[in-house]
C-alpha positions as CSV (number, residue, x, y, z in Angstrom):
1,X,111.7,42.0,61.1
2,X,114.9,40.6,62.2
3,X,118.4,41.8,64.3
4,X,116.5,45.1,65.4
5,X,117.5,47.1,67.9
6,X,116.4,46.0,71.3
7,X,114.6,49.2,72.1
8,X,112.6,48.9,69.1
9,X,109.0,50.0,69.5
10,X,106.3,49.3,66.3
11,X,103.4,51.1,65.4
12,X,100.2,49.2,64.4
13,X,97.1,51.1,63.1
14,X,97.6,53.6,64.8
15,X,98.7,51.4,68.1
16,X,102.5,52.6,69.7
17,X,104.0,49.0,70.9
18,X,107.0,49.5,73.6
19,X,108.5,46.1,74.2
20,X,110.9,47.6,76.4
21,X,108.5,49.7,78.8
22,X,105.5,46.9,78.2
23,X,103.6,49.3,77.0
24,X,100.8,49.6,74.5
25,X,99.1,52.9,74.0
26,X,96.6,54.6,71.3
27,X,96.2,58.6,71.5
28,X,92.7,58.2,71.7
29,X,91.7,54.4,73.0
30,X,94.4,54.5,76.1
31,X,97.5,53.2,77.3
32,X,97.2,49.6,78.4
33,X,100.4,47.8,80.5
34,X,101.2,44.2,80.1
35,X,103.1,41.5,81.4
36,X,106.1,40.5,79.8
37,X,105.1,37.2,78.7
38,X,101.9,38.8,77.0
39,X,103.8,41.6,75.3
40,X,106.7,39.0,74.2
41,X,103.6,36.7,72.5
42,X,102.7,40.0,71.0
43,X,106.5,41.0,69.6
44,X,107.1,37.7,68.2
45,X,104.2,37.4,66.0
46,X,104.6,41.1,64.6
47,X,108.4,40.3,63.9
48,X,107.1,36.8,61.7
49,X,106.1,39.9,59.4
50,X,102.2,38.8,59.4
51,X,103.4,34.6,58.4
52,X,101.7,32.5,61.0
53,X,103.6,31.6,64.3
54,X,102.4,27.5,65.0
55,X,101.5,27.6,68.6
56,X,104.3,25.5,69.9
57,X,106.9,27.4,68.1
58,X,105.0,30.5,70.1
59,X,105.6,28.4,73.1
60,X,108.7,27.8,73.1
61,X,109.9,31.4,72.0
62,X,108.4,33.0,75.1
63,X,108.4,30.6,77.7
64,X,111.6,28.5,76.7
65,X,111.8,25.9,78.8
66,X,109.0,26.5,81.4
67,X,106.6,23.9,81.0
68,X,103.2,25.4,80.7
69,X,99.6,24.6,79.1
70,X,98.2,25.9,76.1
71,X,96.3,27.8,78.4
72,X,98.9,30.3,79.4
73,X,99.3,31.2,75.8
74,X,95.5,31.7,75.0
75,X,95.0,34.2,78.0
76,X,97.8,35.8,76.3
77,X,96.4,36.2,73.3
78,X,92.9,37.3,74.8
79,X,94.1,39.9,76.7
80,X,96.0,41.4,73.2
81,X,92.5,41.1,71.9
82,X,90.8,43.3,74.6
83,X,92.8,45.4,74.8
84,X,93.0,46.2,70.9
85,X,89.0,45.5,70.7
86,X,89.9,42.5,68.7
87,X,87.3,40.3,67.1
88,X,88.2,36.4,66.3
89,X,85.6,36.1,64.2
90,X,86.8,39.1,62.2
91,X,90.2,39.7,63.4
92,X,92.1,43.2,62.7
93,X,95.2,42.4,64.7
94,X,95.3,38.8,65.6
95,X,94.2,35.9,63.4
96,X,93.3,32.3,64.7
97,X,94.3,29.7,62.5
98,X,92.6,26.3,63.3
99,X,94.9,23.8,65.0
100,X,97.9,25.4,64.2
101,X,98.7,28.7,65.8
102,X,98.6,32.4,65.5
103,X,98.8,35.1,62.5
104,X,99.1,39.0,63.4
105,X,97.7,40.8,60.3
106,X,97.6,43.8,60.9
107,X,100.8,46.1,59.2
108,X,103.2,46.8,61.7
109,X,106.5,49.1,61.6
110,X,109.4,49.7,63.2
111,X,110.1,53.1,64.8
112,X,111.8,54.1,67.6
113,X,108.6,56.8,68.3
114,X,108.2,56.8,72.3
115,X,104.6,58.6,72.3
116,X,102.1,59.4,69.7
117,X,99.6,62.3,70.0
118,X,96.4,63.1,68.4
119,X,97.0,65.4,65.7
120,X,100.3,63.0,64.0
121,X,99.4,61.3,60.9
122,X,100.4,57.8,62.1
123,X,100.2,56.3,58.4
124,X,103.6,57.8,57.5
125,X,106.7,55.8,57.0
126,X,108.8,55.4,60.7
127,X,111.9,57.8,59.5
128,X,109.1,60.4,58.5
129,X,107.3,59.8,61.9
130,X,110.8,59.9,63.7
131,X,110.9,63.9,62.4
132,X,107.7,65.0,63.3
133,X,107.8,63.7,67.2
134,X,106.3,67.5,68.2
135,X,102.4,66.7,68.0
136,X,100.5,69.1,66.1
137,X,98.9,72.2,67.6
138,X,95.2,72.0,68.2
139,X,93.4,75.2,67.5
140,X,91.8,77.3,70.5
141,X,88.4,76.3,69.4
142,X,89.0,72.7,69.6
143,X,91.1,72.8,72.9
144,X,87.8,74.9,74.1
145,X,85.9,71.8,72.8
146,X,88.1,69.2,74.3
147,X,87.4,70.9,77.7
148,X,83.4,71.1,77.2
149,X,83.8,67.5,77.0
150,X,85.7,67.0,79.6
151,X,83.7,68.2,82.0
152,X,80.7,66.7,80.6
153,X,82.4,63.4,80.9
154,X,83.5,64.1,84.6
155,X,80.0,64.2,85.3
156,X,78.2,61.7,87.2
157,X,75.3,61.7,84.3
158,X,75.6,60.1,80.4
159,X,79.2,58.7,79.6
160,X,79.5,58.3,83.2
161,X,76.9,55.8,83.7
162,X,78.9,52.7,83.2
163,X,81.9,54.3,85.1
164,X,81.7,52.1,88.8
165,X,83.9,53.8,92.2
166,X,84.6,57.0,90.1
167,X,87.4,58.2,92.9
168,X,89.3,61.5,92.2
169,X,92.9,61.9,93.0
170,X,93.9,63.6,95.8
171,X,95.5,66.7,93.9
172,X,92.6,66.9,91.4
173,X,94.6,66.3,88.5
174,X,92.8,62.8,87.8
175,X,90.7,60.2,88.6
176,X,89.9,56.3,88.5
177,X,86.8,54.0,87.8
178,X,86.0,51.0,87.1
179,X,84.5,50.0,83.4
180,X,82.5,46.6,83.4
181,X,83.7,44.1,80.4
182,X,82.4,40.6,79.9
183,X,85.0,38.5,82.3
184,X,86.0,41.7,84.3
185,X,86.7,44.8,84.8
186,X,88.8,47.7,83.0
187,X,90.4,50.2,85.6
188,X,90.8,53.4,83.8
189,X,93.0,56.5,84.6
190,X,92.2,59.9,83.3
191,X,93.6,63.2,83.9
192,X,90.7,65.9,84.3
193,X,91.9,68.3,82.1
194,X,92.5,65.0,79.1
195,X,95.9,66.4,78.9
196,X,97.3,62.4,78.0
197,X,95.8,59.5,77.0
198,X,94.0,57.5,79.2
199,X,95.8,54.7,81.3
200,X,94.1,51.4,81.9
201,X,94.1,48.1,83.5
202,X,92.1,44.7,83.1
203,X,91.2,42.7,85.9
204,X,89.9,39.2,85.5
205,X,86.8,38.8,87.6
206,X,87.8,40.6,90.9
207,X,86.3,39.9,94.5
208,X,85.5,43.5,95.1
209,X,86.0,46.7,93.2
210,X,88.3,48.3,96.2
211,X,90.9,51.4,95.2
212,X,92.8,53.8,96.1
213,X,95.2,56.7,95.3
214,X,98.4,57.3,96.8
215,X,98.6,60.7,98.8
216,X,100.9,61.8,96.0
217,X,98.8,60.8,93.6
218,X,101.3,58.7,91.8
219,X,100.0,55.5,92.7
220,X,96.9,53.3,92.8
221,X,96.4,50.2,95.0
222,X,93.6,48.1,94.1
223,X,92.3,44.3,94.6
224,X,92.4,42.1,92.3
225,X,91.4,39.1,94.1
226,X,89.1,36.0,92.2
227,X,86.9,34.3,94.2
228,X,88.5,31.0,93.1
229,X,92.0,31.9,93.6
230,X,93.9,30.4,97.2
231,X,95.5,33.7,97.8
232,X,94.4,37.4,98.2
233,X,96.4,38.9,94.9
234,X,96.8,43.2,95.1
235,X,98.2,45.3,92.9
236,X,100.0,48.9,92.9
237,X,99.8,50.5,89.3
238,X,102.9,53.4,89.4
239,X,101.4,55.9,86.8
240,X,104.7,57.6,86.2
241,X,106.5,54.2,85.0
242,X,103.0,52.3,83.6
243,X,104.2,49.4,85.6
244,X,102.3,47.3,88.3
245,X,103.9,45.9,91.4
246,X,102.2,42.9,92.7
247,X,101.5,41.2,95.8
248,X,99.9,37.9,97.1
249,X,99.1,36.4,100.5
250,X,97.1,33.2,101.1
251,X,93.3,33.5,102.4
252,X,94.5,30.2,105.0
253,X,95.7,31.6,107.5
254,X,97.8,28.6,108.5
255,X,99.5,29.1,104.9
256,X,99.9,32.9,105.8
257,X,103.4,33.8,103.9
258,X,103.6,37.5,102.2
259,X,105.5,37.4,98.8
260,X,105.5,40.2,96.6
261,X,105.3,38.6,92.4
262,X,105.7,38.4,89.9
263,X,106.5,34.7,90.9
264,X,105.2,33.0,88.4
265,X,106.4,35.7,85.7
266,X,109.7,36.4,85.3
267,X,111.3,37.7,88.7
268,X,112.3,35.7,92.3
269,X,109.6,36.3,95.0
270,X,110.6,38.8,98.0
271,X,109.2,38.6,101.5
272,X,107.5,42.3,101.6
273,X,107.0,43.1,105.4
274,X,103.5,43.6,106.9
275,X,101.2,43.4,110.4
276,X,98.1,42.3,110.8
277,X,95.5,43.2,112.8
278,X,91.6,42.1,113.8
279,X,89.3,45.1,114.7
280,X,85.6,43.9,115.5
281,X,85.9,40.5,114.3
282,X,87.4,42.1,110.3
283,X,91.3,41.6,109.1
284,X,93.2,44.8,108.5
285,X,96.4,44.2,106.5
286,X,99.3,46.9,106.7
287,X,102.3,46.0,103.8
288,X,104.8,48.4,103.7
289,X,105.3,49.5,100.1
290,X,108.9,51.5,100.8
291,X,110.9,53.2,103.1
292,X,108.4,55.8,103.3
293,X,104.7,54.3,102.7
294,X,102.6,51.5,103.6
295,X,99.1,50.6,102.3
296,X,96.0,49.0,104.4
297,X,93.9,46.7,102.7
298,X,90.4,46.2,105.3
299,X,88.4,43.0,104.9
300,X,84.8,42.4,105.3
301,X,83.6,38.7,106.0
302,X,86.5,37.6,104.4
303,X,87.0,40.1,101.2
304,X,88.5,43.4,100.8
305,X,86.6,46.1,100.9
306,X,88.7,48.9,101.0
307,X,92.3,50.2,100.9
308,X,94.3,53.5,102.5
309,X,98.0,54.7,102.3
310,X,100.1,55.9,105.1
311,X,103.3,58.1,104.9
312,X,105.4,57.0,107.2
313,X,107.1,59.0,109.6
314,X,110.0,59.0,111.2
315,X,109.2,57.9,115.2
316,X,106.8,55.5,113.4
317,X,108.9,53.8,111.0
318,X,109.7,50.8,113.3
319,X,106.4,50.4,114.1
320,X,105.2,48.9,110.6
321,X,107.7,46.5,110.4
């Protein structure tokens, strides 16, 4: 797969890949955001049309001439694993070859396909994909069924019992929670009436499971701090876009700079502007997200425990900067 378009997406088994939008979505296992390094390890071994990709070759592709570790590339590749429930023992998607590098074996296709919905058959060639974009209609009964689920998975009672700080948006239209995995946590979206797929997030390890929505319900702020990290690292996940703003602060206080990342990705640190405060011996942090919001993030003996967003008004707006 060579010279193609640069707004070329691919479909995988049923997975929709969006280089452009860093997107990676299923219409009925979620829609998963990526960094761009992750999702450019993940383009370049679907364009060596399944040959293997030797691990410095992979290297160099995606990070040029950054000097990193061979570490950067395998979180890369385990996160692509996750997030397609990808076995190494048995791989579907991404094959390990001993020593050398990387294989991605599963068949992948061009198309230029922006969503896929239940109901398309995605084993058809892209140009006959490309003409059937409108999904197809479910019947009544099924949509009846659909919602029977629904609110039986809304419940706090069988599929909900591995769902952690279930928090419902503030217009009702969806909710978040937390899903446990072996080296962290999944934060899942869902609108209530399952009317898209299902956004989600992985978090390696984080301090505290602390969320929360936007007043618009657009947004999500949540920490995703480690415990071995130097710096408190939280995240803002825009639904509407997919994407994730981050921000970082460092837990010594004598080393207290704001930058907003990605820094180590592929975009120059800004300063982000921000007061603190100390009520009863616990750090509040105010960080003004734009011109017309801020988020709080409220430690407890040192880790965050919870988060709240502000609209700004007008007689207040110097006051948060």
């Amino acid at each position: 797969m060579k010279n193609l378009p640069q707004d070329t997406n691919f479909i995988a088994d049923g997975w929709l890949i969006q280089p452009e939008s860093l997107k990676i979505s299923h219409p009925e296992k979620g829609k998963f955001s990526v960094q761009r390094k992750v999702m450019q390890v993940l383009t370049t071994l679907i364009e060596a049309d399944n040959q293997l990709v030797e691990k410095q070759a992979l290297i160099n592709q995606v990070w040029q001439d950054t000097a990193i570790t061979d570490n950067s590339l395998n979180q890369a590749i385990s996160e692509l694993r996750k997030i397609f429930s990808d076995s190494r023992k048995d791989p579907q998607f991404i094959e390990t070859v001993p020593t050398k590098g990387y294989r991605f074996v599963a068949k992948a296709e061009a198309t230029q396909l922006n969503e896929l919905s239940i109901g398309e058959d995605q084993t058809e060639t892209p140009s006959l994909i490309r003409k059937n974009r409108v999904a197809v209609t479910i019947s009544s009964i099924m949509i009846g069924v659909l919602i029977l689920l629904s609110q039986f998975w809304l419940r706090n009672d069988g599929p909900n019992d591995n769902k952690l700080n279930l928090t419902v948006a503030p217009n009702g239209q969806a909710i978040a929670f937390f899903i446990k995995q072996a080296n962290g946590f999944y934060l899942h979206i869902q609108q209530t009436d399952q009317s898209a797929a299902p956004l989600a997030t992985f978090i390696k390890r984080p301090e505290s499971l602390a969320m929360a929505w936007s007043n618009d319900s657009q947004k999500i702020v949540y920490n995703a701090t480690q415990k071995s990290q130097t710096f408190y690292a939280i995240n803002v996940l825009e639904l509407a876009t997919g994407q994730t703003r981050y921000y970082k602060a460092a837990k010594d206080s004598s080393k207290h700079q704001r930058e907003s990342l990605p820094a180590n990705f592929d975009k120059p640190t800004e300063s982000v502007e921000h007061q603190e405060f100390v009520v009863e011996g616990n750090k509040i942090e105010k960080v003004k997200y734009d011109e017309d919001e801020f988020f709080s993030a409220y430690f407890e003996q040192g880790q965050i425990s919870s988060f709240s967003w502000q609209t700004v008004t007008p007689e207040k707006a110097t006051n948060i900067n």
